[in-house]
C-alpha positions as CSV (number, residue, x, y, z in Angstrom):
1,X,1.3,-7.8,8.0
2,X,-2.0,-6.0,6.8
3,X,-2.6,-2.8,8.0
4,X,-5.6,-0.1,7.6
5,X,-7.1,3.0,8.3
6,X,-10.1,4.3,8.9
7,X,-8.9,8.1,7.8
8,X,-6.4,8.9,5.4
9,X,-3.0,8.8,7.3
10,X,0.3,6.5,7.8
11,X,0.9,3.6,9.6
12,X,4.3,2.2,10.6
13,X,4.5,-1.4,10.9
14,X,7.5,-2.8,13.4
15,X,9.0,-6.1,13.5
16,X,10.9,-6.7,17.1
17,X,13.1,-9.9,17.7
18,X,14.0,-11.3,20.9
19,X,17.1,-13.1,21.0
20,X,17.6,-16.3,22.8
21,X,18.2,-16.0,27.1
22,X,21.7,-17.2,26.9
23,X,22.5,-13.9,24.7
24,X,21.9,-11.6,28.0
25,X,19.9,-8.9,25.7
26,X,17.4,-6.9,26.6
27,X,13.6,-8.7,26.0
28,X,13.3,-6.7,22.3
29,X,15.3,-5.4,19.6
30,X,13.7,-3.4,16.8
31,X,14.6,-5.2,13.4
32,X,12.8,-3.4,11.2
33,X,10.0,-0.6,9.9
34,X,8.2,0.0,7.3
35,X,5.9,3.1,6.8
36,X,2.8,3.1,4.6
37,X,0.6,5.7,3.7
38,X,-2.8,4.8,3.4
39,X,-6.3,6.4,2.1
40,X,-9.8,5.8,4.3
41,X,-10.7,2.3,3.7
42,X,-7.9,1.2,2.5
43,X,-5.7,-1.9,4.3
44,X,-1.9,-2.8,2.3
45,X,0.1,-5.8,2.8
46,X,4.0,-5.6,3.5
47,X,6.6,-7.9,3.5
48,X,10.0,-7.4,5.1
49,X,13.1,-9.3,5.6
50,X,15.1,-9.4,8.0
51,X,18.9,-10.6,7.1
52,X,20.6,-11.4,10.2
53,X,24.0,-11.0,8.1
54,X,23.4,-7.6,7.2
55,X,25.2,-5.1,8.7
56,X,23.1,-3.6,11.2
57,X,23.7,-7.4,12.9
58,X,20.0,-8.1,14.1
59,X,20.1,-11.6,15.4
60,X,23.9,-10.6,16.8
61,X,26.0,-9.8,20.0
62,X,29.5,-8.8,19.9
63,X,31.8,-11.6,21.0
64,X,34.4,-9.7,22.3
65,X,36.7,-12.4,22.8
66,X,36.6,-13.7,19.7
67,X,36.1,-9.9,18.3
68,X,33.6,-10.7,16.0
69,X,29.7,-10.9,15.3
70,X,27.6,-13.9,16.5
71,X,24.2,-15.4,16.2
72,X,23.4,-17.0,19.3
73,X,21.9,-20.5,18.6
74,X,18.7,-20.8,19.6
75,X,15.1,-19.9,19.7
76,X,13.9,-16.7,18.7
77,X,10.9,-14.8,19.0
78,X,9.5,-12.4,16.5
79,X,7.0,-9.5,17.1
80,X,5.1,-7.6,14.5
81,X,3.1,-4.6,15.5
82,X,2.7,-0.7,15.0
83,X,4.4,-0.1,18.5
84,X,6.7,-2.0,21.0
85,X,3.5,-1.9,23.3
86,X,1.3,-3.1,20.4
87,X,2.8,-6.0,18.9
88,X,-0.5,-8.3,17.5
89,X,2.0,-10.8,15.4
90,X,3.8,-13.2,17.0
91,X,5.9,-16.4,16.3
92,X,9.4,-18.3,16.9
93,X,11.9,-18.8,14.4
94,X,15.0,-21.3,15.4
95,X,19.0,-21.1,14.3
């Protein structure tokens, strides 16, 4: 994502996944931030991953039969924005 800014400041770029329907999540989960500070003029360009094995679990649900972490398989969608009600970035990722 390239963000910039018109006055010297910070911008915090968001990346929100939704998990497939047959997880029974809510429509967003933040995955990750990343804040920038930026001078008049200037634009930046960031990269971040997301691992879904990490272990904040970002593509996971609890099985709690199985007691474990899961990735639901399945389409997922991916925002990228500088708010959950700004999200300009969009796109699908399957697993």
């Amino acid at each position: 994502m390239c963000v910039g800014l018109r006055l010297a400041g910070a911008e915090v770029s968001q990346v929100y996944i939704s998990l497939p329907s047959s997880a029974g999540e809510p429509p967003k989960r933040l995955v990750g931030f990343q804040k920038v500070s930026l001078n008049p003029g200037a634009a930046q360009t960031i990269n971040m991953t997301i691992d879904p094995n990490a272990p904040n679990h970002p593509l996971g649900t609890w099985n709690k039969d199985a007691q474990q972490w899961t990735n639901p398989a399945g389409s997922y969608s991916v925002y990228v924005g500088n708010s959950s009600r700004s999200l300009t970035l969009a796109g699908t990722i399957t697993q």
